[in-house]
PDB file of N, CA, C and O in Angstrom:
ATOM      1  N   UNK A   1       0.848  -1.168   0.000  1.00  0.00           N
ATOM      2  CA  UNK A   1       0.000   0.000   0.000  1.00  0.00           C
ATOM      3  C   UNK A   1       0.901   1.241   0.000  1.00  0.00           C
ATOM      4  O   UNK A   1       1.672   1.521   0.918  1.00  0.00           O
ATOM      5  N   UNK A   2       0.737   1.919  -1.061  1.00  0.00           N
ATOM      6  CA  UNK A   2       1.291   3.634  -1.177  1.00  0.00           C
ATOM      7  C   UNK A   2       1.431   4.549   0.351  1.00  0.00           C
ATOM      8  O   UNK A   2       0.496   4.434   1.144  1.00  0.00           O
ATOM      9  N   UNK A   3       2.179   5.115   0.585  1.00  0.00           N
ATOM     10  CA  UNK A   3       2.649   5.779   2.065  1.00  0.00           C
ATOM     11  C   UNK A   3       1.732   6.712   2.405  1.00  0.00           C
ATOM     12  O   UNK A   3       1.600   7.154   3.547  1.00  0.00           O
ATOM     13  N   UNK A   4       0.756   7.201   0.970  1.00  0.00           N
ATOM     14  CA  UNK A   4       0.282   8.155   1.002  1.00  0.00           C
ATOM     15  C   UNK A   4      -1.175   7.702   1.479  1.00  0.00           C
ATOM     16  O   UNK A   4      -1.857   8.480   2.145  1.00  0.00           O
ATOM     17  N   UNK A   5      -1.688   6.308   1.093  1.00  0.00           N
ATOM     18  CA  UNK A   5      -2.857   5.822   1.585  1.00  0.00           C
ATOM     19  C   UNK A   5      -2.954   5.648   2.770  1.00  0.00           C
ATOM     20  O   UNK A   5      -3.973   5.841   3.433  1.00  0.00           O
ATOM     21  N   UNK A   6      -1.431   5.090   3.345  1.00  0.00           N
ATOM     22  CA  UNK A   6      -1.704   4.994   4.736  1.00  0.00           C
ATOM     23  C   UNK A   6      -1.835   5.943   5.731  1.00  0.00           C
ATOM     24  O   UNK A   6      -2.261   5.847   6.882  1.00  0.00           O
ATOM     25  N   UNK A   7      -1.198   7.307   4.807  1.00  0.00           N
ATOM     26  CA  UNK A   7      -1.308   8.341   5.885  1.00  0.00           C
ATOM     27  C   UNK A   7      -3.451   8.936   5.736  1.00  0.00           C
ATOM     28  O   UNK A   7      -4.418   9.363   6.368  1.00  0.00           O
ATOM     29  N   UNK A   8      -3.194   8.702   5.042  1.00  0.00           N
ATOM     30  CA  UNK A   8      -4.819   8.986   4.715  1.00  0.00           C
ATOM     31  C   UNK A   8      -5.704   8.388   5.849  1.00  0.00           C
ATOM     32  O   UNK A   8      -6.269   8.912   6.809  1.00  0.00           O
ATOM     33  N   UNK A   9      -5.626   7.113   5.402  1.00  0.00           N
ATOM     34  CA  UNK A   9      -6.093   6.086   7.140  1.00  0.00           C
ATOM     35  C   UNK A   9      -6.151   6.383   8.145  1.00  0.00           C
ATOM     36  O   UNK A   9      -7.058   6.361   8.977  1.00  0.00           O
ATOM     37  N   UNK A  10      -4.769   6.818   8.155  1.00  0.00           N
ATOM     38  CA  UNK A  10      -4.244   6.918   9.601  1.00  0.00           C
ATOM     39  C   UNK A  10      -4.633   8.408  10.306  1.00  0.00           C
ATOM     40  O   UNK A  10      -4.320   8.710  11.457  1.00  0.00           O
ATOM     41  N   UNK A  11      -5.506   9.417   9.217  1.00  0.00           N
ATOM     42  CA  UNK A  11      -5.908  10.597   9.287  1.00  0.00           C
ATOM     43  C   UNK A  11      -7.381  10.297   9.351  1.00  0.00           C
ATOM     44  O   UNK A  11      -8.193  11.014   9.937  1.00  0.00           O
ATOM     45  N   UNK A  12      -7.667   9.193   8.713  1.00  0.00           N
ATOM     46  CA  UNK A  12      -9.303   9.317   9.165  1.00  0.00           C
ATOM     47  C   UNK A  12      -9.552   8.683  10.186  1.00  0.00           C
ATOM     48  O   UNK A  12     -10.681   8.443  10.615  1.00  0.00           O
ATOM     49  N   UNK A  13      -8.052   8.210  10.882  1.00  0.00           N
ATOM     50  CA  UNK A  13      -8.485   7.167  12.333  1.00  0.00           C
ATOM     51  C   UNK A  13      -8.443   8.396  13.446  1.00  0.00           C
ATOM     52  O   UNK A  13      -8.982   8.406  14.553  1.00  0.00           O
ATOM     53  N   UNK A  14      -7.776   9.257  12.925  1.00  0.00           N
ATOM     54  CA  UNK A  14      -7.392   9.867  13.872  1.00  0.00           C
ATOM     55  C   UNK A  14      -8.436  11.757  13.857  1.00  0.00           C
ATOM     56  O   UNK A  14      -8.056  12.560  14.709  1.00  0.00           O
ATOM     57  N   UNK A  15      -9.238  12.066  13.197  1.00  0.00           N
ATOM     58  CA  UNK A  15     -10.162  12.599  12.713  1.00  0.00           C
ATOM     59  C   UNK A  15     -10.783  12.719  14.311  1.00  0.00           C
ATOM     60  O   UNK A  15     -10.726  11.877  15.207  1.00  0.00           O
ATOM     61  N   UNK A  16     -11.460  14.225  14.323  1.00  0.00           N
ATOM     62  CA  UNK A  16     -12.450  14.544  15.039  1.00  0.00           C
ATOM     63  C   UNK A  16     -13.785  14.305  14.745  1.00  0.00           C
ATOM     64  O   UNK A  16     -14.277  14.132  13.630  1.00  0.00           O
ATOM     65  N   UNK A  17     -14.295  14.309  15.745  1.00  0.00           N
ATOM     66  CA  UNK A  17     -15.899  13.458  15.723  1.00  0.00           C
ATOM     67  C   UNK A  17     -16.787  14.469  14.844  1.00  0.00           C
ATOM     68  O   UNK A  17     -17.724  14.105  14.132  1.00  0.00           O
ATOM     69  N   UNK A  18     -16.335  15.839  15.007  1.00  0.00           N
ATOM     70  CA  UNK A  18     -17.261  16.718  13.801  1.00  0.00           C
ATOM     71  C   UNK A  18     -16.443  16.774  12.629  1.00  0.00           C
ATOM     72  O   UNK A  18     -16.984  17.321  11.668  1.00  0.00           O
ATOM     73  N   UNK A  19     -14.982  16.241  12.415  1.00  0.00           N
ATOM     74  CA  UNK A  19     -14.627  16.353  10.801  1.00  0.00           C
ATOM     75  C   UNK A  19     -15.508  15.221   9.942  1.00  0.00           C
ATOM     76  O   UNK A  19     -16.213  14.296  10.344  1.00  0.00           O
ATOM     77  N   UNK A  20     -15.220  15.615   8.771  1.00  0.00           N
ATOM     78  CA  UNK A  20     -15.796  14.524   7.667  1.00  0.00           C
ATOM     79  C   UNK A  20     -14.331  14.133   7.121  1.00  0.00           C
ATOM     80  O   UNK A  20     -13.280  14.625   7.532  1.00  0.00           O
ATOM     81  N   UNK A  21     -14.444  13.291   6.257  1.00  0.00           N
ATOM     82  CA  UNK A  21     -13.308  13.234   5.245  1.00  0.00           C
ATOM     83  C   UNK A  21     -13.181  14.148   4.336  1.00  0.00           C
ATOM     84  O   UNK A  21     -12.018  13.920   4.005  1.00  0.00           O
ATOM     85  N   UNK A  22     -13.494  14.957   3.730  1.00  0.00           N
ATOM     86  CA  UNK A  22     -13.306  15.961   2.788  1.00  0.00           C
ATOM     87  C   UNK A  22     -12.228  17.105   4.050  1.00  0.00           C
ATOM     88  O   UNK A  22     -11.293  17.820   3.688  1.00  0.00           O
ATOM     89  N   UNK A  23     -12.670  16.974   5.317  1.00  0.00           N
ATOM     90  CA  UNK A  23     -11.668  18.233   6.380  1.00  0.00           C
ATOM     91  C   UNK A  23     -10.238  17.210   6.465  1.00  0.00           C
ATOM     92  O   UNK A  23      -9.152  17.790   6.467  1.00  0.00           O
ATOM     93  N   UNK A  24     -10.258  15.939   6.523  1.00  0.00           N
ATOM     94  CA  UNK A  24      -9.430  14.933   6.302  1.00  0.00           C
ATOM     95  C   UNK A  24      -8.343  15.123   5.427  1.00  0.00           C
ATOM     96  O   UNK A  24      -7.173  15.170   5.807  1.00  0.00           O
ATOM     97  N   UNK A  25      -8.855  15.274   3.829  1.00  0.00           N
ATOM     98  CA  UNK A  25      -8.226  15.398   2.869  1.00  0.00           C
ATOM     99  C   UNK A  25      -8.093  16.896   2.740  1.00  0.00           C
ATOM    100  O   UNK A  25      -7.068  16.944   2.059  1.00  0.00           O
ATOM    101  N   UNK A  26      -8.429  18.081   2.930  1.00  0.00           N
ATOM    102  CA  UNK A  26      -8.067  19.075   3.422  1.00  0.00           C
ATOM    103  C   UNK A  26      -6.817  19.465   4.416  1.00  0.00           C
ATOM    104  O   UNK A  26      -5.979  20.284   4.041  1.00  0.00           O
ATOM    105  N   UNK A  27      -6.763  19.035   5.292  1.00  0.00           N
ATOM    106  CA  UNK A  27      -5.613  19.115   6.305  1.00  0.00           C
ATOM    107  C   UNK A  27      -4.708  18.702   6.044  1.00  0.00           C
ATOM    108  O   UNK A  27      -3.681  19.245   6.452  1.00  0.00           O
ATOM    109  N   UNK A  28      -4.616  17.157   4.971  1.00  0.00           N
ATOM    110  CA  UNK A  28      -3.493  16.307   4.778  1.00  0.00           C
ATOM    111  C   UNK A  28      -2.600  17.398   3.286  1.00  0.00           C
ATOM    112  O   UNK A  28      -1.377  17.521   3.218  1.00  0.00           O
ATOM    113  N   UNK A  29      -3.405  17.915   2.468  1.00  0.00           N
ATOM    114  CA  UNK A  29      -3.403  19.035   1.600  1.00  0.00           C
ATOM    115  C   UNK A  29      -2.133  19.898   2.152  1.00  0.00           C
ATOM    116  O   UNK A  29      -0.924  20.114   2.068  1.00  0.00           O
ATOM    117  N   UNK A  30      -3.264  20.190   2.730  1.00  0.00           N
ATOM    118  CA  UNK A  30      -2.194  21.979   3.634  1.00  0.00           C
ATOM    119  C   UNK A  30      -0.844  21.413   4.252  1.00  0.00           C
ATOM    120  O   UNK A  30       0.153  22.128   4.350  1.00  0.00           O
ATOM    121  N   UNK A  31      -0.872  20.037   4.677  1.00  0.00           N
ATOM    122  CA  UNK A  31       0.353  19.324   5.605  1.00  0.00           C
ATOM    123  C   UNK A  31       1.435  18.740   3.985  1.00  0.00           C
ATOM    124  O   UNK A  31       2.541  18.227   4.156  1.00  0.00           O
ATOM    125  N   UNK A  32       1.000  18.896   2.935  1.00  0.00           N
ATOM    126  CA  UNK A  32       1.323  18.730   1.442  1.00  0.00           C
ATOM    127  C   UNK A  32       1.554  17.043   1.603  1.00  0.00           C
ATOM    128  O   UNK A  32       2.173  16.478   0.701  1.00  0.00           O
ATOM    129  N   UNK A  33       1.022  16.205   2.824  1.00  0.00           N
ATOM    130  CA  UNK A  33       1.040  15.365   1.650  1.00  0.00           C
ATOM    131  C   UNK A  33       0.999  14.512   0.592  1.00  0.00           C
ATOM    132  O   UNK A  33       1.722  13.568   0.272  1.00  0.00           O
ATOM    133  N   UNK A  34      -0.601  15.321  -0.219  1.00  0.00           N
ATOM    134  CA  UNK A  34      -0.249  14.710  -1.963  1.00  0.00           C
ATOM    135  C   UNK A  34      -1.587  16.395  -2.007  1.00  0.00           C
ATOM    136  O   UNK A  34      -1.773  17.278  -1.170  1.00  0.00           O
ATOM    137  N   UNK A  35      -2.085  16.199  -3.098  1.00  0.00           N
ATOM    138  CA  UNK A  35      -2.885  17.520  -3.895  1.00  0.00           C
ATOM    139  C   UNK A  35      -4.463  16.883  -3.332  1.00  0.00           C
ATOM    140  O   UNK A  35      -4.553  15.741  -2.883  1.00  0.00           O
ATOM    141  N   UNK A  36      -5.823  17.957  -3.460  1.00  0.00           N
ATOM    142  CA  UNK A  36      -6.721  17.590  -3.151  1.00  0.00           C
ATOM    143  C   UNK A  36      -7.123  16.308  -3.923  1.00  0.00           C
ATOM    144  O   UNK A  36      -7.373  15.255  -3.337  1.00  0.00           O
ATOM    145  N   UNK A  37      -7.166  16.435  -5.108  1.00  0.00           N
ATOM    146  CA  UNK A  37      -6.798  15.500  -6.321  1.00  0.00           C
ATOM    147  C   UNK A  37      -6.744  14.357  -6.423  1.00  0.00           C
ATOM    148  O   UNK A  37      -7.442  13.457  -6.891  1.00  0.00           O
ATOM    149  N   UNK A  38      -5.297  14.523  -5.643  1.00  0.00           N
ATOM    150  CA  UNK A  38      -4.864  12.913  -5.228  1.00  0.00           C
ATOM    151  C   UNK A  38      -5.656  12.028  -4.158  1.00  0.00           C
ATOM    152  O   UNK A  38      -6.018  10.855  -4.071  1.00  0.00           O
ATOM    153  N   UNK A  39      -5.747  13.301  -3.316  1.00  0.00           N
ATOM    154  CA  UNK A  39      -6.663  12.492  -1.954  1.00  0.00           C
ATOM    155  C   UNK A  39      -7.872  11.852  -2.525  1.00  0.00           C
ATOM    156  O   UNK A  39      -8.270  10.694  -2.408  1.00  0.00           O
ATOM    157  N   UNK A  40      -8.316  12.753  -3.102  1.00  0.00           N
ATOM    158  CA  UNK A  40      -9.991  11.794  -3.934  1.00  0.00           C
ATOM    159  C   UNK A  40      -9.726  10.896  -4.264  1.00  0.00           C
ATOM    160  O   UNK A  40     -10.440  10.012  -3.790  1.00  0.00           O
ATOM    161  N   UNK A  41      -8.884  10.513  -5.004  1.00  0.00           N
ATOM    162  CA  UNK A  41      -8.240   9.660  -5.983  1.00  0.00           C
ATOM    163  C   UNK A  41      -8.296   8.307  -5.066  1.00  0.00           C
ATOM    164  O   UNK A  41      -8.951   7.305  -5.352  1.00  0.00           O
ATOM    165  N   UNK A  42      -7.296   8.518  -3.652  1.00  0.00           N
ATOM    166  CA  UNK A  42      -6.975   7.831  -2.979  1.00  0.00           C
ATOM    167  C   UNK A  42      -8.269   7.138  -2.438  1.00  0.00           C
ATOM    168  O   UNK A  42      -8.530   5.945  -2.286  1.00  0.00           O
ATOM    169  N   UNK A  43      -9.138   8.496  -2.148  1.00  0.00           N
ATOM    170  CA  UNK A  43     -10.624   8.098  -1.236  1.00  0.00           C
ATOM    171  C   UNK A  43     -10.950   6.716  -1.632  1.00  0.00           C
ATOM    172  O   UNK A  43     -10.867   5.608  -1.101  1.00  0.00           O
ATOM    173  N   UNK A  44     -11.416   7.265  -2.942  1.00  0.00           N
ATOM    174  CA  UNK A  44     -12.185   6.450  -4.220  1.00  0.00           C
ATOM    175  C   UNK A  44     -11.519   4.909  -3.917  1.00  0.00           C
ATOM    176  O   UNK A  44     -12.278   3.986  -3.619  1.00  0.00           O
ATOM    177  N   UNK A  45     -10.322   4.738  -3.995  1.00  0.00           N
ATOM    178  CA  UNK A  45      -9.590   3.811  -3.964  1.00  0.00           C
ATOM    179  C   UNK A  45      -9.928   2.861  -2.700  1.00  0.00           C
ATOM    180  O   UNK A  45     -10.483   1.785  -2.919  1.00  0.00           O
ATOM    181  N   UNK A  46      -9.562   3.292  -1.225  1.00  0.00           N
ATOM    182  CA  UNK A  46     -10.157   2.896  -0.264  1.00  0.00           C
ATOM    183  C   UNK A  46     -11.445   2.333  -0.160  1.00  0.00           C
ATOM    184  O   UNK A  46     -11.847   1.272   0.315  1.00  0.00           O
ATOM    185  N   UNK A  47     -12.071   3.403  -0.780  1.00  0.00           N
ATOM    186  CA  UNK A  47     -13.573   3.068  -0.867  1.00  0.00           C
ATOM    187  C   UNK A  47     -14.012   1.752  -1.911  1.00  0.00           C
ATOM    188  O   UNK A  47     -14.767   0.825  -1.617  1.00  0.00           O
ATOM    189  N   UNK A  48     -13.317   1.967  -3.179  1.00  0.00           N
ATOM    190  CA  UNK A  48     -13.644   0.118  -3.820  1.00  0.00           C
ATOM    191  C   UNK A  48     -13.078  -0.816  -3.275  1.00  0.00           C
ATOM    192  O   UNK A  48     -13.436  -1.956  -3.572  1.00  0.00           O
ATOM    193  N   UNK A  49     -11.808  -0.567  -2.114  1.00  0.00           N
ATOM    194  CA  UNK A  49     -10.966  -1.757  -1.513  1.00  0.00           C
ATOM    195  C   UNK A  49     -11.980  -2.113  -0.439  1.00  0.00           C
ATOM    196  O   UNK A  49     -12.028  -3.342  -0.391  1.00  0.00           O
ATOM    197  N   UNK A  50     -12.942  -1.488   0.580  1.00  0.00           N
ATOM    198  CA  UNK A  50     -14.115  -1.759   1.134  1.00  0.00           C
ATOM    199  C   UNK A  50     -13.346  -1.272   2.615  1.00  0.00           C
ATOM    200  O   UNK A  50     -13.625  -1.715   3.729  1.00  0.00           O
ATOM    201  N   UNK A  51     -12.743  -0.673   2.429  1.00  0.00           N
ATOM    202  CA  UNK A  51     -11.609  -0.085   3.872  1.00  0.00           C
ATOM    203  C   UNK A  51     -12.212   1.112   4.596  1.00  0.00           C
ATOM    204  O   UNK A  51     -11.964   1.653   5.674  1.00  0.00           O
ATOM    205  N   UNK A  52     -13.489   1.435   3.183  1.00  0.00           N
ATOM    206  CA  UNK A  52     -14.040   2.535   4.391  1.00  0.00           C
ATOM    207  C   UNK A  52     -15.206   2.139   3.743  1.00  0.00           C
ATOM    208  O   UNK A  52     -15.315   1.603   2.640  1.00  0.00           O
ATOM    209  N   UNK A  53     -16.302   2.544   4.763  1.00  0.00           N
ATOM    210  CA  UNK A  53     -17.570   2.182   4.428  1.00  0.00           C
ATOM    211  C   UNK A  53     -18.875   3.039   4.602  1.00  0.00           C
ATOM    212  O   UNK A  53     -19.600   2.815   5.570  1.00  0.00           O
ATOM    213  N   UNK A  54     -19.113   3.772   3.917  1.00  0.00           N
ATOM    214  CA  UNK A  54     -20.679   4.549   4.634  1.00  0.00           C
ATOM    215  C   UNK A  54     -19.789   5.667   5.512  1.00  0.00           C
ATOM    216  O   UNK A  54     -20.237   5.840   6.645  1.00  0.00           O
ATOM    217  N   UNK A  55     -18.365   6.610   5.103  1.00  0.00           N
ATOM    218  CA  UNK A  55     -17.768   7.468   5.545  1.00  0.00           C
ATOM    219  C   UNK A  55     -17.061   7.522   6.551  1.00  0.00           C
ATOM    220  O   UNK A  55     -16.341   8.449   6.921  1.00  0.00           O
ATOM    221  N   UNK A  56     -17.295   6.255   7.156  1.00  0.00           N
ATOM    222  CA  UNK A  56     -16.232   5.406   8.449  1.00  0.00           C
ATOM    223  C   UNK A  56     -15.202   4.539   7.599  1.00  0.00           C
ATOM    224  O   UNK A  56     -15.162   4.260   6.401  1.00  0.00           O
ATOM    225  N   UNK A  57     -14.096   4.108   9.067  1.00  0.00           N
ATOM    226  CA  UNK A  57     -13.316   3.120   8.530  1.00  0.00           C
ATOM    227  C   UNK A  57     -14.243   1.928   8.398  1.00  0.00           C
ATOM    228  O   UNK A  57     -15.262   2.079   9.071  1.00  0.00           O
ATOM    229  N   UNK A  58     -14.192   0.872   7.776  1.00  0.00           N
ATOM    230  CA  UNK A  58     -14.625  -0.353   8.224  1.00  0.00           C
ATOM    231  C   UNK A  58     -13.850  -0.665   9.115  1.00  0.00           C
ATOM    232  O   UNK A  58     -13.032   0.040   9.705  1.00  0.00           O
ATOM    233  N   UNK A  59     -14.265  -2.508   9.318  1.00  0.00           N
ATOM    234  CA  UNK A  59     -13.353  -2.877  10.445  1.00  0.00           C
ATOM    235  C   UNK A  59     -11.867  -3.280   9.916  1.00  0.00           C
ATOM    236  O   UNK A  59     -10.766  -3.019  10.400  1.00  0.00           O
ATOM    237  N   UNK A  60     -12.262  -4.079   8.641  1.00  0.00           N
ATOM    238  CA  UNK A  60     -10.723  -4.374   8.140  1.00  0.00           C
ATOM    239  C   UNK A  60      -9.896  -2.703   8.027  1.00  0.00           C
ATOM    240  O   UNK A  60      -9.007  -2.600   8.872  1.00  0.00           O
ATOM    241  N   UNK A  61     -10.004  -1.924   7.473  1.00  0.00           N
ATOM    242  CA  UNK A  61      -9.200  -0.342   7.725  1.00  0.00           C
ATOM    243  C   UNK A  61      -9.076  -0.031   8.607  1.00  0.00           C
ATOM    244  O   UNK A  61      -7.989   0.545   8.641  1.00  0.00           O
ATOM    245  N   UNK A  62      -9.747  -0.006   9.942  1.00  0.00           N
ATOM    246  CA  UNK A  62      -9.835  -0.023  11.407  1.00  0.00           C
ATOM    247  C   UNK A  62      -8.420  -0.708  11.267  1.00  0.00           C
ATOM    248  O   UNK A  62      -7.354  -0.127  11.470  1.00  0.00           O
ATOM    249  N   UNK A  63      -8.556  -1.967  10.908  1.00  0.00           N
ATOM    250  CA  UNK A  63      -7.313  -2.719  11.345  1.00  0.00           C
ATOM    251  C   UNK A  63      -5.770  -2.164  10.904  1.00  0.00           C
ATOM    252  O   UNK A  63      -4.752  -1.833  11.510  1.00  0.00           O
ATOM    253  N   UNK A  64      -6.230  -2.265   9.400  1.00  0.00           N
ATOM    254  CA  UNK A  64      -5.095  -1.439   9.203  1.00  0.00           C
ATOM    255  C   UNK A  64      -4.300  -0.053   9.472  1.00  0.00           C
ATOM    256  O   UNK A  64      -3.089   0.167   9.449  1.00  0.00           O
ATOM    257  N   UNK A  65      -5.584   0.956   9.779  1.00  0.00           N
ATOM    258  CA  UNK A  65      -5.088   2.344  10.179  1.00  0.00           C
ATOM    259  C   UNK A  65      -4.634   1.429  11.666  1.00  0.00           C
ATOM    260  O   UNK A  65      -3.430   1.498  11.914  1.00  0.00           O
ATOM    261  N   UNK A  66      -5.058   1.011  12.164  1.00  0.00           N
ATOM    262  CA  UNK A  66      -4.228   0.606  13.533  1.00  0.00           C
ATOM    263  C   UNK A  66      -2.758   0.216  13.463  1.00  0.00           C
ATOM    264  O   UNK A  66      -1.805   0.722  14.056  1.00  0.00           O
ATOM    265  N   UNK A  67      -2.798  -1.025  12.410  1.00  0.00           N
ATOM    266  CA  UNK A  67      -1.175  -0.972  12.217  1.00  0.00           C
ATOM    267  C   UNK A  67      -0.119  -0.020  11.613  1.00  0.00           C
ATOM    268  O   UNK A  67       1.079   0.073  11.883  1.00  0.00           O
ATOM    269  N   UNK A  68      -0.960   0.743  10.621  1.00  0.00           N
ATOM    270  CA  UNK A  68      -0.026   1.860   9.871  1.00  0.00           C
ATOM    271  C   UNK A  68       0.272   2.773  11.470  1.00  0.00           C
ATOM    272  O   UNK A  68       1.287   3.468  11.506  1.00  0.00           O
ATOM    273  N   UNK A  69      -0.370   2.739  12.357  1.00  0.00           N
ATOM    274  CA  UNK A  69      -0.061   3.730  13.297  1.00  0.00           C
ATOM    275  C   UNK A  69       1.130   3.284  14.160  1.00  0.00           C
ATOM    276  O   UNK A  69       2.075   4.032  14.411  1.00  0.00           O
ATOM    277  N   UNK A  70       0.994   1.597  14.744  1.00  0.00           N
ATOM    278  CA  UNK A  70       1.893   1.351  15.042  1.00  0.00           C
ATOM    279  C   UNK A  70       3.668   1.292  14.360  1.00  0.00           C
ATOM    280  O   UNK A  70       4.752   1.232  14.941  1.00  0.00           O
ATOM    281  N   UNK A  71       3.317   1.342  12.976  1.00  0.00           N
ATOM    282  CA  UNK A  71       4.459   1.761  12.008  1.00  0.00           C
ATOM    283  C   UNK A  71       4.941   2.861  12.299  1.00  0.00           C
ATOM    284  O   UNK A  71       6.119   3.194  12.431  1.00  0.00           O
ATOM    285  N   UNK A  72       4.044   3.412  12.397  1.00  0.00           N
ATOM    286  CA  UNK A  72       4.907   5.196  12.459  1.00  0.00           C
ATOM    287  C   UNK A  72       5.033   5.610  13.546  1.00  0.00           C
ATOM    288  O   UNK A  72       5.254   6.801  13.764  1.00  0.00           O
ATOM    289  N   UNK A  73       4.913   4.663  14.527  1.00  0.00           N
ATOM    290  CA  UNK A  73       5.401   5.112  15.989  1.00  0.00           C
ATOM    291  C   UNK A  73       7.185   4.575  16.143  1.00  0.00           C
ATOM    292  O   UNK A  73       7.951   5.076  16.966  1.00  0.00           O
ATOM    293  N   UNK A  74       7.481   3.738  15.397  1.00  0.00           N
ATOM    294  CA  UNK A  74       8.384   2.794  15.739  1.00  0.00           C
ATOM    295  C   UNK A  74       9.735   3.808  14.855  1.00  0.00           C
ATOM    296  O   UNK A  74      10.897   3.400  14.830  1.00  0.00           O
TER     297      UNK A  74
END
C-alpha cells in the first residue's frame, strides 16, 4: 500500500468526531502530503478496496489504520 494511503487512514483514524473526510483530505493538503486530487483519488480507492464504508473506517481499515499507526510510531 502507497505511504500516502496509509497516511490517509491513519488521518481518518485519527479525525475529530465533527470532521468529515473531505476536512481529512483538506488538512493532509495543507500538511502537502499529496494535492486535493490525489486524496480523492486515494478516497475512491479505499472506498472500492471496502476499507471505508458509509464514511467510516470499516473494520478491516480499522485494522489497518491501527497498524499503519503502530508503524509510524516505531
Amino acid at each position: 500500500m502507497d505511504i500516502e494511503k496509509k497516511v490517509l487512514l491513519l488521518g481518518i483514524l485519527k479525525k475529530e468526531q465533527d470532521e468529515n473526510l473531505n476536512d481529512v483530505l483538506l488538512r493532509l493538503e495543507v500538511a502537502k502530503v499529496f494535492t486535493l486530487k490525489q486524496g480523492k483519488t486515494y478516497l475512491k480507492e479505499l472506498k472500492a478496496e471496502f476499507l471505508i464504508v458509509s464514511n467510516e473506517l470499516s473494520f478491516k481499515g480499522l485494522a489497518i489504520a491501527k497498524d499503519v499507526e503502530q508503524e509510524f510510531k516505531i
